[in-house]
Short mmCIF file of the C-alpha atoms (twelve columns), coordinates in Angstrom:
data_MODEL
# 
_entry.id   MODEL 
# 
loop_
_atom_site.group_PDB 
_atom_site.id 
_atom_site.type_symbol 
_atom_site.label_atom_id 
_atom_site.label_alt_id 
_atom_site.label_comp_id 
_atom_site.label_asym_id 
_atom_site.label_seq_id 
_atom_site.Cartn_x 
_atom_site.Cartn_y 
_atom_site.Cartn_z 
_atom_site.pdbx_PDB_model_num 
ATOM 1   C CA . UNK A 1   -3.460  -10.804 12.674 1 
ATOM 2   C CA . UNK A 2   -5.723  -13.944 13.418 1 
ATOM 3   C CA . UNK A 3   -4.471  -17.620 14.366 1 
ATOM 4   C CA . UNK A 4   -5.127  -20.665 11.883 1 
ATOM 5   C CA . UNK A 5   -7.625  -22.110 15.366 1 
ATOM 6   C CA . UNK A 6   -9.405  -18.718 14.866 1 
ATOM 7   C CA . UNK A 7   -9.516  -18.997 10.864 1 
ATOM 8   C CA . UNK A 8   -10.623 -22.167 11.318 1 
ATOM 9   C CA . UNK A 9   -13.502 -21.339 13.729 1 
ATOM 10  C CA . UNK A 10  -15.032 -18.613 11.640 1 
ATOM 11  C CA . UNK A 11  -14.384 -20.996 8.526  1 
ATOM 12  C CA . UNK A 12  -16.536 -23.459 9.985  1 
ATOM 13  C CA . UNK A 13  -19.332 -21.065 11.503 1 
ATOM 14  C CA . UNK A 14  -19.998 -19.813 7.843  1 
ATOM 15  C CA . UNK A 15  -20.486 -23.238 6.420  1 
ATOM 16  C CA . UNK A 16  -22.781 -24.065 9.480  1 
ATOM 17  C CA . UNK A 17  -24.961 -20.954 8.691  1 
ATOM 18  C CA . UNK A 18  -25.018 -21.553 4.972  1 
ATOM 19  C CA . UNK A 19  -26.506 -25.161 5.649  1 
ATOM 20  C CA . UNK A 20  -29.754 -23.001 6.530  1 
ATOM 21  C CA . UNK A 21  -29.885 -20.208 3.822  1 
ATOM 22  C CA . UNK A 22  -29.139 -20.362 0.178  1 
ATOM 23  C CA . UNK A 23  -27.557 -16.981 0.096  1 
ATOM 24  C CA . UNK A 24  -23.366 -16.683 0.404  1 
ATOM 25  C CA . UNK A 25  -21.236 -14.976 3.548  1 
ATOM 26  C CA . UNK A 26  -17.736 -13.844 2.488  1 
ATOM 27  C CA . UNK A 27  -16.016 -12.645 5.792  1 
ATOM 28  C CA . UNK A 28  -12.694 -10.602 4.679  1 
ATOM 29  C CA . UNK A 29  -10.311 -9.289  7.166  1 
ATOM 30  C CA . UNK A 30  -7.686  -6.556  5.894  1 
ATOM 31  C CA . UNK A 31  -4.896  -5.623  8.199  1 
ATOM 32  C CA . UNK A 32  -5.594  -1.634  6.061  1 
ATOM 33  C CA . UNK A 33  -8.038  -0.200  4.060  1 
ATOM 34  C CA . UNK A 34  -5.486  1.989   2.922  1 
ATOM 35  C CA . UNK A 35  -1.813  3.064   3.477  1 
ATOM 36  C CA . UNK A 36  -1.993  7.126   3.239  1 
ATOM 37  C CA . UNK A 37  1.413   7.577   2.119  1 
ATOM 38  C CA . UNK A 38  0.922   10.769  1.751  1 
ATOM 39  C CA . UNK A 39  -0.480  11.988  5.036  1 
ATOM 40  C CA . UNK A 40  3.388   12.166  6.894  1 
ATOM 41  C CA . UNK A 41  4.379   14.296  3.477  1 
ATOM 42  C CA . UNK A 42  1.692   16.775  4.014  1 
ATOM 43  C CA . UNK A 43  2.294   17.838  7.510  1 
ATOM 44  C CA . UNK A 44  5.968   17.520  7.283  1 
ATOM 45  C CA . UNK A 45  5.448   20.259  4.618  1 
ATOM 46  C CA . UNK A 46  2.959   21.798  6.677  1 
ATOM 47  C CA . UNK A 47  5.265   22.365  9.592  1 
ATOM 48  C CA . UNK A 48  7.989   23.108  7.560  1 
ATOM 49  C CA . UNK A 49  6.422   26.308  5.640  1 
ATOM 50  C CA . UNK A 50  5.378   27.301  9.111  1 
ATOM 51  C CA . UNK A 51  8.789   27.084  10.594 1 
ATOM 52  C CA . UNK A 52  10.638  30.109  9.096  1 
ATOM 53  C CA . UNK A 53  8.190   32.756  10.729 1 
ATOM 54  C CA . UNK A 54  9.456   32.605  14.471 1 
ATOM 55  C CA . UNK A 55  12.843  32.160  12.957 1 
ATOM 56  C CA . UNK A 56  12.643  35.707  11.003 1 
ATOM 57  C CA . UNK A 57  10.807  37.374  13.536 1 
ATOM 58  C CA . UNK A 58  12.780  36.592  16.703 1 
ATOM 59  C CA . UNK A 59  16.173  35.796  15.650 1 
ATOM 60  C CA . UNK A 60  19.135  36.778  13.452 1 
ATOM 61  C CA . UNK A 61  19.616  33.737  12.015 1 
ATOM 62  C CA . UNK A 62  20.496  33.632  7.797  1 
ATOM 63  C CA . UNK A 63  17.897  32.712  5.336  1 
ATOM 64  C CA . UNK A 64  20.286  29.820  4.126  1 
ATOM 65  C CA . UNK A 65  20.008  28.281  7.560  1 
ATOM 66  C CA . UNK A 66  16.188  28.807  7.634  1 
ATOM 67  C CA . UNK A 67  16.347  27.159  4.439  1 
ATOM 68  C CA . UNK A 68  18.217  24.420  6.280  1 
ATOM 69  C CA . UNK A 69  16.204  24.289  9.408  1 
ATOM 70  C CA . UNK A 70  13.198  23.989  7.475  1 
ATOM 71  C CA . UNK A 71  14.352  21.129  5.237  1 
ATOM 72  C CA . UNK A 72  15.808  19.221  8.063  1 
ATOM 73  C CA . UNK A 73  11.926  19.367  10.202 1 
ATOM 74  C CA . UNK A 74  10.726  18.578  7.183  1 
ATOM 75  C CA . UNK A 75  12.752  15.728  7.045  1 
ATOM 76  C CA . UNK A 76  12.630  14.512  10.692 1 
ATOM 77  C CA . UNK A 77  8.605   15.305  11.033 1 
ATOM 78  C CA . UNK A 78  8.310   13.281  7.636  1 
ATOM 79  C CA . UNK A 79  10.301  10.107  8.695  1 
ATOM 80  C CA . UNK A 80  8.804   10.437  12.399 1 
ATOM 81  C CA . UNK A 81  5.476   10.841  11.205 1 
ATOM 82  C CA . UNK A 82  5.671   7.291   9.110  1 
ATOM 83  C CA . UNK A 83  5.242   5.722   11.675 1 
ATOM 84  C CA . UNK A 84  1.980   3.858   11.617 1 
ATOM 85  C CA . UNK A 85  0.223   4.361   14.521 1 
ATOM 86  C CA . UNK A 86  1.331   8.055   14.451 1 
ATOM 87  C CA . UNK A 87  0.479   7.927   10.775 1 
ATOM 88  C CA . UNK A 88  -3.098  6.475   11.107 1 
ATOM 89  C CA . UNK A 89  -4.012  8.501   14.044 1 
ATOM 90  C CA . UNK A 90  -3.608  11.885  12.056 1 
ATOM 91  C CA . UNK A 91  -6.518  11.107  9.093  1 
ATOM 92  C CA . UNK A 92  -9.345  11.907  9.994  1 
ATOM 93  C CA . UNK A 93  -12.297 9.398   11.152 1 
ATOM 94  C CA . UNK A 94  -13.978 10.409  7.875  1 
ATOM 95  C CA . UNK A 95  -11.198 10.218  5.130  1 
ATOM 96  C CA . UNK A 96  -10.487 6.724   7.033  1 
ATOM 97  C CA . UNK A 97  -14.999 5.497   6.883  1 
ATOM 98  C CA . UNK A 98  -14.639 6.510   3.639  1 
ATOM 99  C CA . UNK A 99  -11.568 4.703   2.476  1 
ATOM 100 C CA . UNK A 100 -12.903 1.196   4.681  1 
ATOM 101 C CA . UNK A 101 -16.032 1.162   2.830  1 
ATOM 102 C CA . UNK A 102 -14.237 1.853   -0.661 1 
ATOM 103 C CA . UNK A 103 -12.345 -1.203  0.204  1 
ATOM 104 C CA . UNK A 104 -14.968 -3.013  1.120  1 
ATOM 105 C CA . UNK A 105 -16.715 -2.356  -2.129 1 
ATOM 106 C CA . UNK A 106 -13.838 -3.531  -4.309 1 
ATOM 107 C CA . UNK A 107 -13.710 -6.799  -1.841 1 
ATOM 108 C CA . UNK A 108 -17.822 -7.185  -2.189 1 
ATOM 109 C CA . UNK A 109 -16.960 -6.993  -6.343 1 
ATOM 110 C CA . UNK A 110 -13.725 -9.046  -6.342 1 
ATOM 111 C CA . UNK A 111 -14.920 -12.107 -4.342 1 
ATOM 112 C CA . UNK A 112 -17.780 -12.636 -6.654 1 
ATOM 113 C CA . UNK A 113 -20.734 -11.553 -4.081 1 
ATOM 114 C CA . UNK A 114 -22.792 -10.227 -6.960 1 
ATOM 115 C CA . UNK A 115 -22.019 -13.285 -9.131 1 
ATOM 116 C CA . UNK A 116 -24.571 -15.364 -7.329 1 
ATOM 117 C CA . UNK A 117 -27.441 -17.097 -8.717 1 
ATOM 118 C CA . UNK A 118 -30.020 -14.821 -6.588 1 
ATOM 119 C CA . UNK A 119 -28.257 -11.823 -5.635 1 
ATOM 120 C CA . UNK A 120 -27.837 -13.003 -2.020 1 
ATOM 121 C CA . UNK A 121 -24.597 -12.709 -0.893 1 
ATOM 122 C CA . UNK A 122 -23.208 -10.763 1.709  1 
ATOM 123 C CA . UNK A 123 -20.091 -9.735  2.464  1 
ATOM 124 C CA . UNK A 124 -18.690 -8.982  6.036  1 
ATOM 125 C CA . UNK A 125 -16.050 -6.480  6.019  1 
ATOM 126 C CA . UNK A 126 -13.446 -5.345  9.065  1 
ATOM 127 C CA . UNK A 127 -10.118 -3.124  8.321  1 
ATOM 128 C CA . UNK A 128 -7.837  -3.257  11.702 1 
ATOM 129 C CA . UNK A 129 -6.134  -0.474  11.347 1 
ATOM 130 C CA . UNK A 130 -9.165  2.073   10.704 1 
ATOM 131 C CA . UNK A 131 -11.141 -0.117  13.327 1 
ATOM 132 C CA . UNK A 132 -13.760 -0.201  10.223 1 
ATOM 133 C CA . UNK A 133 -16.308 -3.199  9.674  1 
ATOM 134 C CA . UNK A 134 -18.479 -2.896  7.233  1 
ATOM 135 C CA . UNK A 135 -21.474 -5.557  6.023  1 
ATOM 136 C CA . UNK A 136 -22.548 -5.220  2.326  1 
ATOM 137 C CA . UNK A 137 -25.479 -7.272  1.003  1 
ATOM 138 C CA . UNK A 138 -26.547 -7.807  -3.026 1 
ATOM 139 C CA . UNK A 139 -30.218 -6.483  -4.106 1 
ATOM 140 C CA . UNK A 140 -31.415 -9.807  -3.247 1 
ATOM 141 C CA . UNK A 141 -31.201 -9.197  0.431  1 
ATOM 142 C CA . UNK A 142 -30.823 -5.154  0.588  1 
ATOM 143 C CA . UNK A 143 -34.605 -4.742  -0.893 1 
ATOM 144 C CA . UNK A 144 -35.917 -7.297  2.009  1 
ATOM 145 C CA . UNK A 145 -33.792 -6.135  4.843  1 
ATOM 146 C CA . UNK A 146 -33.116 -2.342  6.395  1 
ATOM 147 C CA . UNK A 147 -29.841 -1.190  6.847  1 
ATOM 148 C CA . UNK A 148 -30.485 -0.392  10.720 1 
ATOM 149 C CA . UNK A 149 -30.442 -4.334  10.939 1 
ATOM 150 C CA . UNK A 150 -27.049 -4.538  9.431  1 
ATOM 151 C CA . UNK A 151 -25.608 -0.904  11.573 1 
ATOM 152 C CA . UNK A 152 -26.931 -3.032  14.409 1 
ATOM 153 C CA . UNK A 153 -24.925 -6.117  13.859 1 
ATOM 154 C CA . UNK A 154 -21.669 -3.939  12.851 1 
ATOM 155 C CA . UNK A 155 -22.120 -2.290  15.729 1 
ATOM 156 C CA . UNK A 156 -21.520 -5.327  18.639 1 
ATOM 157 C CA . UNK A 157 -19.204 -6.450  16.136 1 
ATOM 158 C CA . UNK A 158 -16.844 -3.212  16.630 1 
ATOM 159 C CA . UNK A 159 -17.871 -3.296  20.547 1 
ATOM 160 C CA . UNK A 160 -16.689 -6.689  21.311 1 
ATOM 161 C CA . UNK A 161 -13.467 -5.703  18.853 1 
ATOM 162 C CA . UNK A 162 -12.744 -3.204  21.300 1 
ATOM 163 C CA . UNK A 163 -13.156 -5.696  24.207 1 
ATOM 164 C CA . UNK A 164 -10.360 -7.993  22.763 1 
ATOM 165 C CA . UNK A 165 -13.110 -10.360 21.721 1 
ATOM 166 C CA . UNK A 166 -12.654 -10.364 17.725 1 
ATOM 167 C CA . UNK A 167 -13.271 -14.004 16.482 1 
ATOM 168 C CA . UNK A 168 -16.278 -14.416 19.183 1 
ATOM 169 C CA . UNK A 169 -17.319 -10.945 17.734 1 
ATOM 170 C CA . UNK A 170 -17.271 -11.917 14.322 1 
ATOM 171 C CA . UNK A 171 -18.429 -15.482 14.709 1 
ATOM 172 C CA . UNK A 172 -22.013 -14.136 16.255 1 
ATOM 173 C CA . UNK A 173 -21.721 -11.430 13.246 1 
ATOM 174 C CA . UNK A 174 -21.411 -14.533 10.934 1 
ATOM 175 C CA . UNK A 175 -24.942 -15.985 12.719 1 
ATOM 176 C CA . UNK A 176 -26.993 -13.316 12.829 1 
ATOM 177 C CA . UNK A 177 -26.328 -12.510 9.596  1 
ATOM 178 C CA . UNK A 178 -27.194 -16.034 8.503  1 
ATOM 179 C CA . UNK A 179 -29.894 -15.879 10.549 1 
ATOM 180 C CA . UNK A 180 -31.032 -12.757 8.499  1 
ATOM 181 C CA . UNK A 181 -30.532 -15.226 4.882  1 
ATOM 182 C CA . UNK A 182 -31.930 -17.719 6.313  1 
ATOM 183 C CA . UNK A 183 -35.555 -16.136 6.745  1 
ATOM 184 C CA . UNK A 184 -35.145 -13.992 3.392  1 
ATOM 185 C CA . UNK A 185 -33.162 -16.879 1.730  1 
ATOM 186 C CA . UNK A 186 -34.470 -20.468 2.468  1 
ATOM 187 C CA . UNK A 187 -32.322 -22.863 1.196  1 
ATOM 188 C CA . UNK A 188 -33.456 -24.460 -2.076 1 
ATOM 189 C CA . UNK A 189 -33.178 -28.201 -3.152 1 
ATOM 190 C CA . UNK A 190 -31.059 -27.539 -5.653 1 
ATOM 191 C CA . UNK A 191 -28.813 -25.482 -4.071 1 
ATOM 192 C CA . UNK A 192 -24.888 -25.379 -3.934 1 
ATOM 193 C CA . UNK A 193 -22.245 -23.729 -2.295 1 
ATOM 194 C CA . UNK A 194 -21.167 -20.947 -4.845 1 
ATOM 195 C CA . UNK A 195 -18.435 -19.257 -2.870 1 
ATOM 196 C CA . UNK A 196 -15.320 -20.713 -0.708 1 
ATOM 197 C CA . UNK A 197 -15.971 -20.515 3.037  1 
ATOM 198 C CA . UNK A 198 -12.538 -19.835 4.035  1 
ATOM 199 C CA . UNK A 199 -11.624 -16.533 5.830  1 
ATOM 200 C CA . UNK A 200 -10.045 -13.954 3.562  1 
ATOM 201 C CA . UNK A 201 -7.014  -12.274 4.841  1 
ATOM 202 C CA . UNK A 202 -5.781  -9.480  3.285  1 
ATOM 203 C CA . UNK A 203 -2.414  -7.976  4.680  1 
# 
């Protein structure tokens, strides 16, 4: 999914950009938001409770082998249909925004980004296989900064995804949004780092 170099490179661009801010970046990259198990099911079933109408209408054939017919494109559609990229490419672009930013919710919750000591940290969020990124900030930052900054900054971030440019994608993601803490949270004398640096990679 990413090389140890390119783990390594964002690793260290979030520690640079924390020397200047005393809010917290937590870059997490999933491989899914979500699995859908149960998207090949429903149009296997789909096709299959279609199936028998052409079959009764334009042919002789039994009702046990409709029956049959039917279970076997059931079958066949529901195996064939597993397939991920076939899988992902039937849900819809909304059922798939809406289960990236669930996920990136639960990630904002589980790597302690509301834990810190002044509600700064922000979390930077990209799902492969929806092709969702998603940045989340605490109330810290959210009350200081509007969310067209942060649609801007996901927004070159997706583009130079596209491009084949990930890791240079998300390392300028990673500066501008420190650039954003870093004039709405100064670093402080007594500050520390409260969260690991290290890339999160979920498969």
């Amino acid at each position: 999914m990413i090389s140890a170099d390119d783990q390594a490179r964002l690793a260290h661009a979030i520690s640079d950009v924390e020397d200047d801010t005393s809010g917290e970046v937590v870059l997490v990259i999933a491989e899914r938001a979500a699995y859908y198990r149960g998207v090949p099911l429903l149009w296997a079933l789909l096709a299959a409770l279609v199936t028998p109408w052409p079959l009764i209408w334009l042919t002789s054939i039994s009702t046990s082998r409709i029956f049959l017919i039917q279970l076997g494109v059931a079958l066949a559609l529901s195996l064939l249909l597993s397939w991920p990229k076939l899988r992902y490419a039937l849900v819809p672009r909304s059922i798939k925004r809406a289960r990236g930013h669930e996920a990136a919710s639960r990630e904002f919750l589980r790597r302690g980004l509301t834990r810190t000591r002044e509600k700064t940290g922000v979390l930077i969020y990209l799902a492969l296989a929806e092709h969702h990124a998603e940045i989340l900030a605490d109330t810290g930052i959210t009350d200081r900064v509007h969310a067209g900054v942060w649609a801007d900054i996901v927004a070159d971030l997706t583009g130079a995804i596209r491009d084949g440019r990930m890791t240079d994608g998300l390392i300028e993601a990673i500066r501008r949004t420190g650039a954003i803490l870093a004039e709405h949270a100064p670093p402080r004398l007594d500050d520390v780092d409260e969260l690991p640096n290290k890339v999160v990679i979920l498969p």
